[in-house]
PQR file with spaces between the fields and no chain letter, atoms N, CA, C, O and H, PARSE charges and radii, in Angstrom:
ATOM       1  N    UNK     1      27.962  -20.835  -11.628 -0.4000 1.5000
ATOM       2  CA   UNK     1      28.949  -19.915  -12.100 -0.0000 2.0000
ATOM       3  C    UNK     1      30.297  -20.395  -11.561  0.5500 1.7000
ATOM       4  O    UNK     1      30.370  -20.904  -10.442 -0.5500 1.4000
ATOM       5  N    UNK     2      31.397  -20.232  -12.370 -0.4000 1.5000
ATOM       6  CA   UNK     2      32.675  -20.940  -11.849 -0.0000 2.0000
ATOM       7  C    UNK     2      33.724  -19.939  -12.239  0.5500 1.7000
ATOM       8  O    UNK     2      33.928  -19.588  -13.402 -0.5500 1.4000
ATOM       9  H    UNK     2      31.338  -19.819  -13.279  0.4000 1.0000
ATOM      10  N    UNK     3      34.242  -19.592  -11.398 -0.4000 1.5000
ATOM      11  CA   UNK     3      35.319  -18.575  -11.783 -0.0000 2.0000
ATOM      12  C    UNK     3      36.757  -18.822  -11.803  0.5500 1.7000
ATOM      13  O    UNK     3      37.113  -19.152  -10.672 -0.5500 1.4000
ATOM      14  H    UNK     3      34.075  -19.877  -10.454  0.4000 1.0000
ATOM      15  N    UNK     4      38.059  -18.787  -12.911 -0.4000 1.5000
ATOM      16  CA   UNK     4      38.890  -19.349  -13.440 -0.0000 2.0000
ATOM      17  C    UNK     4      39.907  -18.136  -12.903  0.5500 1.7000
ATOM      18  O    UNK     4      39.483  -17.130  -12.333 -0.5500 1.4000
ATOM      19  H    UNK     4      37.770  -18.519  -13.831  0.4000 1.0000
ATOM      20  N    UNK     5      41.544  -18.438  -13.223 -0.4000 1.5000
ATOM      21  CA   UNK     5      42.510  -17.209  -12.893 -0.0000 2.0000
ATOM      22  C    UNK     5      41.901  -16.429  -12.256  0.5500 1.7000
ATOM      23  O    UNK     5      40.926  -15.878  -12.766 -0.5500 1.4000
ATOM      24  H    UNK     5      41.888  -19.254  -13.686  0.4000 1.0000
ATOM      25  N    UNK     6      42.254  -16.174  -11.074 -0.4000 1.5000
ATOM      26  CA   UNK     6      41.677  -15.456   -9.805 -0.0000 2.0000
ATOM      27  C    UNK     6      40.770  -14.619   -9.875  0.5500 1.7000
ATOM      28  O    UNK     6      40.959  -13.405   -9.787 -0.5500 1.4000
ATOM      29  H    UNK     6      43.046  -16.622  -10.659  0.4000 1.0000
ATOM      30  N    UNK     7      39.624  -15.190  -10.052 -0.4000 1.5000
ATOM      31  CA   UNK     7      38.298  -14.485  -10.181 -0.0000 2.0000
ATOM      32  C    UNK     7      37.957  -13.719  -11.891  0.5500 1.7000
ATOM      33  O    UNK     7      36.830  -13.355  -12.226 -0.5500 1.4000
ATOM      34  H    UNK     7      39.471  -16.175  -10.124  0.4000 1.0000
ATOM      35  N    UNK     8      39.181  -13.605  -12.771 -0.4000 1.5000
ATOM      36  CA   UNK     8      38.990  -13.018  -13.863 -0.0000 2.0000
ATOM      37  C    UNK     8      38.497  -14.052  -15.129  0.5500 1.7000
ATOM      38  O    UNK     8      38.693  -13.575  -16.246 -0.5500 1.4000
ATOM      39  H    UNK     8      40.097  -13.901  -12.498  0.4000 1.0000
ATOM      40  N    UNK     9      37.983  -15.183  -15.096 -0.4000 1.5000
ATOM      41  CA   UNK     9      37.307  -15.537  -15.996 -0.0000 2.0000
ATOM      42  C    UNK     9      36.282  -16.657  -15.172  0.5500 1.7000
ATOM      43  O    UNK     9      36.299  -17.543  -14.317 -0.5500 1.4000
ATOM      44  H    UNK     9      37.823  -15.571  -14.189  0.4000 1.0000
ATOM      45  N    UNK    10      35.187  -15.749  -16.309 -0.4000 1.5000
ATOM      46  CA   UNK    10      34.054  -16.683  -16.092 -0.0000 2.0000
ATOM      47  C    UNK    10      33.361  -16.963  -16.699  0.5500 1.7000
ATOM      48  O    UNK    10      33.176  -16.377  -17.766 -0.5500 1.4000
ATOM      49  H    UNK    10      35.173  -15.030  -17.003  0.4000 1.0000
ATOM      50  N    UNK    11      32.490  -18.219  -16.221 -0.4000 1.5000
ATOM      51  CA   UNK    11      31.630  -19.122  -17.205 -0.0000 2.0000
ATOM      52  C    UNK    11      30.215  -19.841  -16.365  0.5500 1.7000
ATOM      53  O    UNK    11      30.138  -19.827  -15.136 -0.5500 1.4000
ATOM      54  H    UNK    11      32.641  -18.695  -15.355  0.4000 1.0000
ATOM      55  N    UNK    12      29.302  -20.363  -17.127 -0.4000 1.5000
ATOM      56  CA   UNK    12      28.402  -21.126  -16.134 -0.0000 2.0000
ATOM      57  C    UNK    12      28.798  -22.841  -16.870  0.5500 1.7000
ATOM      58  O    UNK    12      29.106  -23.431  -17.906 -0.5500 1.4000
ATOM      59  H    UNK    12      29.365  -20.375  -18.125  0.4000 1.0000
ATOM      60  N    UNK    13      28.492  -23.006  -15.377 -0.4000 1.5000
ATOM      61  CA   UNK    13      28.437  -24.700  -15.872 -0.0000 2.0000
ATOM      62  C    UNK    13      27.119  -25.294  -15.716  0.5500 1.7000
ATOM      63  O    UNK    13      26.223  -24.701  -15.116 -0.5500 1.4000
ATOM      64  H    UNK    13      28.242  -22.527  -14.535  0.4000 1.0000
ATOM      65  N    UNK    14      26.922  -26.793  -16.391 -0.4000 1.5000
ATOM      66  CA   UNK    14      25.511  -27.234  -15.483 -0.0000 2.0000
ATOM      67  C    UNK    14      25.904  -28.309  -14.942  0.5500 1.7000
ATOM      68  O    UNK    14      26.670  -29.169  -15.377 -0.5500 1.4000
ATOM      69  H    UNK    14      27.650  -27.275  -16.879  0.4000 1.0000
ATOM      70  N    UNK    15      24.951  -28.184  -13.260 -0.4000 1.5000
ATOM      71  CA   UNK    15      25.123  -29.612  -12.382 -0.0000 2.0000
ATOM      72  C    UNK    15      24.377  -30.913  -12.953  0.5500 1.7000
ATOM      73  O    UNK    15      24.659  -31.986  -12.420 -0.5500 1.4000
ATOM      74  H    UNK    15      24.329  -27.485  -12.906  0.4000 1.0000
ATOM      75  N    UNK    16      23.699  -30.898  -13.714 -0.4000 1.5000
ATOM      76  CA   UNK    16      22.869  -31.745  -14.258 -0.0000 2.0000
ATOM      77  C    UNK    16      23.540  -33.537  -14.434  0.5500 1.7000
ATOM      78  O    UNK    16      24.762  -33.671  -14.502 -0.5500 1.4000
ATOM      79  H    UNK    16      23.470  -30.027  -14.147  0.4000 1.0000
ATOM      80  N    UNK    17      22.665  -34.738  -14.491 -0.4000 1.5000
ATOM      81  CA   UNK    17      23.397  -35.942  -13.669 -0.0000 2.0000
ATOM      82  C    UNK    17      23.632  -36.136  -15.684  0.5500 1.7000
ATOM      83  O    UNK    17      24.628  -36.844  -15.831 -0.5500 1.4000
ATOM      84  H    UNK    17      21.672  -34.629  -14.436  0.4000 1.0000
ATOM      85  N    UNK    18      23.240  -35.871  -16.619 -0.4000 1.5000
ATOM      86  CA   UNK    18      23.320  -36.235  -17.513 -0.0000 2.0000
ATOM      87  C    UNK    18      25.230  -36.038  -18.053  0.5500 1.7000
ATOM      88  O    UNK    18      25.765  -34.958  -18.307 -0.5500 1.4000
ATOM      89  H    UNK    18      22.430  -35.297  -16.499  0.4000 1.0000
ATOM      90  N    UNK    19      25.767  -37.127  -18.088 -0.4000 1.5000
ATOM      91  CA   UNK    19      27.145  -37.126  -18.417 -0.0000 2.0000
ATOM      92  C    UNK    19      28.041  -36.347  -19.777  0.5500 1.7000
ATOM      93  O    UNK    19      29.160  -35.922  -20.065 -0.5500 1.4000
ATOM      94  H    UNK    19      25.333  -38.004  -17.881  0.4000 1.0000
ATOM      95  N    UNK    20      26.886  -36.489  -20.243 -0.4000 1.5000
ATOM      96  CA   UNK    20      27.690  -35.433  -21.672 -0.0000 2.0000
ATOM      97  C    UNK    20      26.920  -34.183  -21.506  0.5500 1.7000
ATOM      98  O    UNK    20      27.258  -33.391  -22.386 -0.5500 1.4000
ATOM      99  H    UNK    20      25.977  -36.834  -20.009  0.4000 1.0000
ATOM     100  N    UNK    21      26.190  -33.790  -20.873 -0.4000 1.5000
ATOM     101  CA   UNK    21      26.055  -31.933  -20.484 -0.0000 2.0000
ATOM     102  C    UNK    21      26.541  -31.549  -18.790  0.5500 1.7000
ATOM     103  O    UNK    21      26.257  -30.556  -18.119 -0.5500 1.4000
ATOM     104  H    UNK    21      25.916  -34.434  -20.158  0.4000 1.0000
ATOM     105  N    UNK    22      27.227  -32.547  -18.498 -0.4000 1.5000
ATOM     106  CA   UNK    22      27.601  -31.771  -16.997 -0.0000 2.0000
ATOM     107  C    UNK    22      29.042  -31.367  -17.086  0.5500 1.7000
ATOM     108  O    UNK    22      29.980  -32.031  -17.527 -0.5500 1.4000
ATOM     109  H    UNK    22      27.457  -33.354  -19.043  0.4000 1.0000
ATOM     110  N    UNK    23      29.045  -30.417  -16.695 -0.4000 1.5000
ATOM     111  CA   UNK    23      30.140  -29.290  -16.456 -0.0000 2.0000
ATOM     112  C    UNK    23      30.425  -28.867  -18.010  0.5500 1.7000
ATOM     113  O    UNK    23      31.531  -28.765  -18.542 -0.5500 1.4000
ATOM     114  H    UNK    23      28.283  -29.878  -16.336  0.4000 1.0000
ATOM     115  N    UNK    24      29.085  -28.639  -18.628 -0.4000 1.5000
ATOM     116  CA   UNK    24      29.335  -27.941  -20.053 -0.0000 2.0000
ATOM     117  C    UNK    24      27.857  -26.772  -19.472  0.5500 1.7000
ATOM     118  O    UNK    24      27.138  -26.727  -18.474 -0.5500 1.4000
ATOM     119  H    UNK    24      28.187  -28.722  -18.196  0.4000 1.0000
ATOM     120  N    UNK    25      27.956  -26.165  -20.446 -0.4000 1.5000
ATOM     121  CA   UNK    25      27.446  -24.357  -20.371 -0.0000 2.0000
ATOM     122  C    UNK    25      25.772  -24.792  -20.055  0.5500 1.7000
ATOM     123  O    UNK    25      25.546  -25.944  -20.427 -0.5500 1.4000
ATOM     124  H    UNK    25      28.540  -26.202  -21.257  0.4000 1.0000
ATOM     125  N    UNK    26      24.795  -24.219  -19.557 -0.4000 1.5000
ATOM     126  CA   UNK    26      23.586  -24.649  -19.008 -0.0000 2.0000
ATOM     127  C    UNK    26      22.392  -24.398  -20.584  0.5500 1.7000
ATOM     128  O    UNK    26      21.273  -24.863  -20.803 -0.5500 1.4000
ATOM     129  H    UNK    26      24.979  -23.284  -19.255  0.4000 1.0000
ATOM     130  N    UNK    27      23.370  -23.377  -21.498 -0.4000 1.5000
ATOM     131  CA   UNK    27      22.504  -22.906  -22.531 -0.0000 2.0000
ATOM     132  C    UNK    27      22.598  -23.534  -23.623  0.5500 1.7000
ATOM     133  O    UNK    27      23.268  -22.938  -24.466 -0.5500 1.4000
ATOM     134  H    UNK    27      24.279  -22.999  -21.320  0.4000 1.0000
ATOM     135  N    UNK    28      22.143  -24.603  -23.961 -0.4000 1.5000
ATOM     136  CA   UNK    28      22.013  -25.794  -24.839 -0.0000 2.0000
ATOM     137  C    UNK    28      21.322  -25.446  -26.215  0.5500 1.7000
ATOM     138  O    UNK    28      20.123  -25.187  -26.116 -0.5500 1.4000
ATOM     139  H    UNK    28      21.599  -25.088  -23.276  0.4000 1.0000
ATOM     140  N    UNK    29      21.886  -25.392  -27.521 -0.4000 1.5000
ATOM     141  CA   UNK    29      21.155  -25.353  -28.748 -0.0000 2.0000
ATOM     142  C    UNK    29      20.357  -26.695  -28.719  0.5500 1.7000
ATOM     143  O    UNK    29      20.423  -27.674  -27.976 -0.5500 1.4000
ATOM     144  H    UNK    29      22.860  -25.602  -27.602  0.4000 1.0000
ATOM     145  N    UNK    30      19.445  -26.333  -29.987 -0.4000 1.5000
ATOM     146  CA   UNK    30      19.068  -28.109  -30.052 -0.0000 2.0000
ATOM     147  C    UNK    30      18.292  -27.994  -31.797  0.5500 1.7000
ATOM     148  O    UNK    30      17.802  -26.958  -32.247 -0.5500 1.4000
ATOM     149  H    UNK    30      19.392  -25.537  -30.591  0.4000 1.0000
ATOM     150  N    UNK    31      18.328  -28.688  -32.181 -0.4000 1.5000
ATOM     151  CA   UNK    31      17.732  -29.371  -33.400 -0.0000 2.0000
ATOM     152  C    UNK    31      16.968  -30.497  -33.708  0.5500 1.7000
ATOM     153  O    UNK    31      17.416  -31.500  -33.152 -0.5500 1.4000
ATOM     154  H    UNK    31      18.726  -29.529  -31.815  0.4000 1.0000
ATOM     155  N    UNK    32      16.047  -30.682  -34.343 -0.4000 1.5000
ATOM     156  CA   UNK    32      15.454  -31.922  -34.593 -0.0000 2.0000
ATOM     157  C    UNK    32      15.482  -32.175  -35.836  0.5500 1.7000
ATOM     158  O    UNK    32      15.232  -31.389  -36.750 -0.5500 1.4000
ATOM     159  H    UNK    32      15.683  -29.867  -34.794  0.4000 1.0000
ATOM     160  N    UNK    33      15.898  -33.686  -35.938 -0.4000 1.5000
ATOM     161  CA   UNK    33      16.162  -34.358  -37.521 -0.0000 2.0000
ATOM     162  C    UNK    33      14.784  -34.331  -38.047  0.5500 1.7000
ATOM     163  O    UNK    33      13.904  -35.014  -37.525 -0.5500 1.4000
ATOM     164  H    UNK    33      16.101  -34.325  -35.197  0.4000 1.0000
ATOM     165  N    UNK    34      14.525  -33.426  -39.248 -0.4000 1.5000
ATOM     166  CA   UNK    34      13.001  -33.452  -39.936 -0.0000 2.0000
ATOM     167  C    UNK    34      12.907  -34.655  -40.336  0.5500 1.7000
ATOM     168  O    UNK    34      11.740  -34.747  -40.719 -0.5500 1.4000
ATOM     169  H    UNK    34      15.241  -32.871  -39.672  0.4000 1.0000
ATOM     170  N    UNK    35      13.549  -35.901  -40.527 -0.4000 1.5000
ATOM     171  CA   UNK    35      13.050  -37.063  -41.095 -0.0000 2.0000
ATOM     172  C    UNK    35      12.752  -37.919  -39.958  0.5500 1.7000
ATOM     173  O    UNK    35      11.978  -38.877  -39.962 -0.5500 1.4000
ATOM     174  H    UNK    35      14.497  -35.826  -40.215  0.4000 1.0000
ATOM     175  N    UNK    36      13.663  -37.342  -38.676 -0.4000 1.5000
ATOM     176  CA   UNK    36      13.301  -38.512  -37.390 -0.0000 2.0000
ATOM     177  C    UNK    36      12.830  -37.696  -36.526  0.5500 1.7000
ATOM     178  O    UNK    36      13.706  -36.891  -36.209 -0.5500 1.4000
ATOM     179  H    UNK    36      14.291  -36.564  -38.673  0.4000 1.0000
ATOM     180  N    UNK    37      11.459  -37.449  -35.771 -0.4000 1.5000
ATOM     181  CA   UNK    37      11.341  -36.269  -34.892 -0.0000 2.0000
ATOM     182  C    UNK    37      12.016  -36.806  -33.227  0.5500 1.7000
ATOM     183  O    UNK    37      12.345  -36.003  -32.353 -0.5500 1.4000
ATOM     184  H    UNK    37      10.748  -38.103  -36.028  0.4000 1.0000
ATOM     185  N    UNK    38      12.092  -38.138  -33.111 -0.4000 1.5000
ATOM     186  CA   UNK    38      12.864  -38.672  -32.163 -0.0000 2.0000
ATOM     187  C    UNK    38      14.110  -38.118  -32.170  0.5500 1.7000
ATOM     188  O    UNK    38      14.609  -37.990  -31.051 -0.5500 1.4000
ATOM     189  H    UNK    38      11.825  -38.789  -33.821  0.4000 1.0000
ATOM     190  N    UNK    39      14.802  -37.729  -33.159 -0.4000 1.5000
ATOM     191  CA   UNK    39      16.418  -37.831  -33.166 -0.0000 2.0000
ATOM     192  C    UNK    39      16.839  -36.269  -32.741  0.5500 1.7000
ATOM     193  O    UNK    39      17.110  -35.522  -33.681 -0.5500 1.4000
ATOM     194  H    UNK    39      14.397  -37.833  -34.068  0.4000 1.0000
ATOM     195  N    UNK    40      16.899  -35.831  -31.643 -0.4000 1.5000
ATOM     196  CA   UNK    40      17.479  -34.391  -31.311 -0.0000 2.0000
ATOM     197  C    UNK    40      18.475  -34.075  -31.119  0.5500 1.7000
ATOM     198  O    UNK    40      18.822  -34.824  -30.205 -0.5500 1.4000
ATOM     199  H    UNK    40      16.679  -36.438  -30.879  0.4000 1.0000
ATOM     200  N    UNK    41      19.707  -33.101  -31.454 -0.4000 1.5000
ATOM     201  CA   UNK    41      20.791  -33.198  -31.589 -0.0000 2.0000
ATOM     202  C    UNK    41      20.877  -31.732  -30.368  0.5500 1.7000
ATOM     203  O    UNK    41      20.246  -30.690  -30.544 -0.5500 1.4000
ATOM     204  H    UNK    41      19.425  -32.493  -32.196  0.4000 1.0000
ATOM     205  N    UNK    42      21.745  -31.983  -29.245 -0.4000 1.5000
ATOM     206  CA   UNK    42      22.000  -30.989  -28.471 -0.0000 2.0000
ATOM     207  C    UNK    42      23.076  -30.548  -28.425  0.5500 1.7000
ATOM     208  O    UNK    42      24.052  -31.298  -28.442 -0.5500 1.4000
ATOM     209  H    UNK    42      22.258  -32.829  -29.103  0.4000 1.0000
ATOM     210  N    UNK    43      23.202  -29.128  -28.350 -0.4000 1.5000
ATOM     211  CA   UNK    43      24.990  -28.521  -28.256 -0.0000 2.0000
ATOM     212  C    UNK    43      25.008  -27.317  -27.341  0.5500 1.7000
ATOM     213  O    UNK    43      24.677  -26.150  -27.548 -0.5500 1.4000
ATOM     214  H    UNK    43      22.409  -28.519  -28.337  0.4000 1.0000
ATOM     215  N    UNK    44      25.485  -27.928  -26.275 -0.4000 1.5000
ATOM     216  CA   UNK    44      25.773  -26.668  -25.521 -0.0000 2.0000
ATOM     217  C    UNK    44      26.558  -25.773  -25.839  0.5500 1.7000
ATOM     218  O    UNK    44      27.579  -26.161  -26.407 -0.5500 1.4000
ATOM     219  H    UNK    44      25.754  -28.876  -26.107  0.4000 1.0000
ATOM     220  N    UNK    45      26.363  -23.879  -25.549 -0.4000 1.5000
ATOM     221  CA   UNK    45      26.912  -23.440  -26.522 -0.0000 2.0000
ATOM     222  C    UNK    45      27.672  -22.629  -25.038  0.5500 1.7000
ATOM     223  O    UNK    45      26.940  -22.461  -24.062 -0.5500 1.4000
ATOM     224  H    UNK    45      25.534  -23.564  -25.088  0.4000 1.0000
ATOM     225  N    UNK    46      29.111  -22.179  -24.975 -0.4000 1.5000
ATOM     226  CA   UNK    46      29.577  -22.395  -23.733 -0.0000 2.0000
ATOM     227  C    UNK    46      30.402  -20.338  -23.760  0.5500 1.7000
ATOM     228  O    UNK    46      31.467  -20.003  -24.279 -0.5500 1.4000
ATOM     229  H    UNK    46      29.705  -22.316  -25.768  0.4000 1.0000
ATOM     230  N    UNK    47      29.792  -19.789  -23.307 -0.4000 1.5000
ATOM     231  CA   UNK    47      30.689  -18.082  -22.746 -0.0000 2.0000
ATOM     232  C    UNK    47      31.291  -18.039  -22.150  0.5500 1.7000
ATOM     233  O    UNK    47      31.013  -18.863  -21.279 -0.5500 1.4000
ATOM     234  H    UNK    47      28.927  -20.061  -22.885  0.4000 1.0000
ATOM     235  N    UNK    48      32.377  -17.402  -21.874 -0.4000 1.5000
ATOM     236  CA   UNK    48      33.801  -16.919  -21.042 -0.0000 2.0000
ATOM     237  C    UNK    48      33.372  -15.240  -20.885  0.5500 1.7000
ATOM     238  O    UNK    48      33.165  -14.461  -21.815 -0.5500 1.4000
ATOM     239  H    UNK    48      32.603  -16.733  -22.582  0.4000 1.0000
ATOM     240  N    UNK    49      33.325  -15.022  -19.791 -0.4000 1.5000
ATOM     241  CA   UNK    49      33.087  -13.583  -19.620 -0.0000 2.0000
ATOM     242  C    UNK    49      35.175  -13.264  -19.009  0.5500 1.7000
ATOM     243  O    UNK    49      35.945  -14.057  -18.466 -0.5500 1.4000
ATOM     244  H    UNK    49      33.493  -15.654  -19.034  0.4000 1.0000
ATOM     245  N    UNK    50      35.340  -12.172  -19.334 -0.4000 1.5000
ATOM     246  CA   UNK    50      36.859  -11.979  -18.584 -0.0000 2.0000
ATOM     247  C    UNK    50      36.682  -10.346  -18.530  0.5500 1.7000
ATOM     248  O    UNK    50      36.124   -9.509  -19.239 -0.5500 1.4000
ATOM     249  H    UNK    50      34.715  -11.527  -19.775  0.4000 1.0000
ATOM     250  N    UNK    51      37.494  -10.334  -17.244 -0.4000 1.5000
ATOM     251  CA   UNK    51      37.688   -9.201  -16.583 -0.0000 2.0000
ATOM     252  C    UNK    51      38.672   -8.875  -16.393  0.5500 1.7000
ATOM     253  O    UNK    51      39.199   -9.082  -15.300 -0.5500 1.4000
ATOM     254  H    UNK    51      37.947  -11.015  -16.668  0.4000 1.0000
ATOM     255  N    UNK    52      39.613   -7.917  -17.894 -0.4000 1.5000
ATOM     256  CA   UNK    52      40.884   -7.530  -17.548 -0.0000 2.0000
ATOM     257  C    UNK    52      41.568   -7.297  -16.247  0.5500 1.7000
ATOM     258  O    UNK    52      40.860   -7.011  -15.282 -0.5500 1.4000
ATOM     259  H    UNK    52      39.185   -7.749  -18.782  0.4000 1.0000
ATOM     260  N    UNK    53      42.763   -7.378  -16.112 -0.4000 1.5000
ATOM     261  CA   UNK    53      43.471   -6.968  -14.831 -0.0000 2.0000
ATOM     262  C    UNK    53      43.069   -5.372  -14.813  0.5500 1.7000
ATOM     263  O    UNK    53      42.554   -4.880  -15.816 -0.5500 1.4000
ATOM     264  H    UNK    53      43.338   -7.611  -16.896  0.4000 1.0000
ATOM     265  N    UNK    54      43.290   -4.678  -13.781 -0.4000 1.5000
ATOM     266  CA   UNK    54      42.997   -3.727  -13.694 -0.0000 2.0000
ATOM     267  C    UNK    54      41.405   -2.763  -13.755  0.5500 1.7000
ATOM     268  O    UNK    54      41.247   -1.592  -13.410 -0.5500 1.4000
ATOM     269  H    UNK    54      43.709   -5.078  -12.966  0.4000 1.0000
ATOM     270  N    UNK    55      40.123   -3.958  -14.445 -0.4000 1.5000
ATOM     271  CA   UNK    55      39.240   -3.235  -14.545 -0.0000 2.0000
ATOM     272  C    UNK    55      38.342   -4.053  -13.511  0.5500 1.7000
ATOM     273  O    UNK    55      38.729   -5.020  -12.854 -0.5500 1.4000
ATOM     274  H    UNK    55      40.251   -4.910  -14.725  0.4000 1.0000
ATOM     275  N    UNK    56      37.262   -3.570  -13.493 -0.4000 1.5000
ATOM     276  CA   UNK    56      36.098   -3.831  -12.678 -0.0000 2.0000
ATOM     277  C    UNK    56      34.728   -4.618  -13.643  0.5500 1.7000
ATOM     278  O    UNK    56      33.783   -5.059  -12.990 -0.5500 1.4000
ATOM     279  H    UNK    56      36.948   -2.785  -14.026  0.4000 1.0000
ATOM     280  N    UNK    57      34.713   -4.707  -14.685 -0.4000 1.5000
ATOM     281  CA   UNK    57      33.910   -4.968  -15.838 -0.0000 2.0000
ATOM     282  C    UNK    57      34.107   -5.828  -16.684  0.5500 1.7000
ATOM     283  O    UNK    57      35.092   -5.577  -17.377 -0.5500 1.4000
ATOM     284  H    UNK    57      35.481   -4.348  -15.216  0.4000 1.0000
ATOM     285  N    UNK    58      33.273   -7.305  -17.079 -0.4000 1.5000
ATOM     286  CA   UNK    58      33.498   -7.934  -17.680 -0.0000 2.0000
ATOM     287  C    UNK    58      33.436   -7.696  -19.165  0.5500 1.7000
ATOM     288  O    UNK    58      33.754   -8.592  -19.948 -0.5500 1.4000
ATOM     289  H    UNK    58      32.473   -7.509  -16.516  0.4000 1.0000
C-alpha cells in the first residue's frame, strides 16, 4: 500500500522482480489468445482510493 499527498491518496503496488508489473497495481487482468494458448496478455488494472480533506473515509 503506498500513500500519495499526505496520506490522502491511495493505491497498492506490487514488489514483484518482474519489470513490467513492479510498482503497477497487484490485481492483474489476463487473457489468453484462443489461437495461441502460450500467448497471455496481462494488464494490471490499478485503484486510487482518496480521502477528501476534511473526511475520515475513503
Amino acid at each position: 500500500m503506498i500513500f500519495y499527498d499526505e496520506g490522502r491518496l491511495v493505491c497498492f503496488e506490487s514488489t514483484v522482480d518482474d519489470l513490467k508489473l513492479k510498482g503497477k497495481s497487484p490485481l492483474i487482468a489476463t487473457a489468453t489468445n484462443p489461437n495461441d494458448p502460450k500467448d497471455i496478455y496481462k494488464k494490471p488494472i490499478q485503484f486510487y482510493f482518496y480521502m477528501p480533506k476534511g473526511s475520515n473515509e475513503l
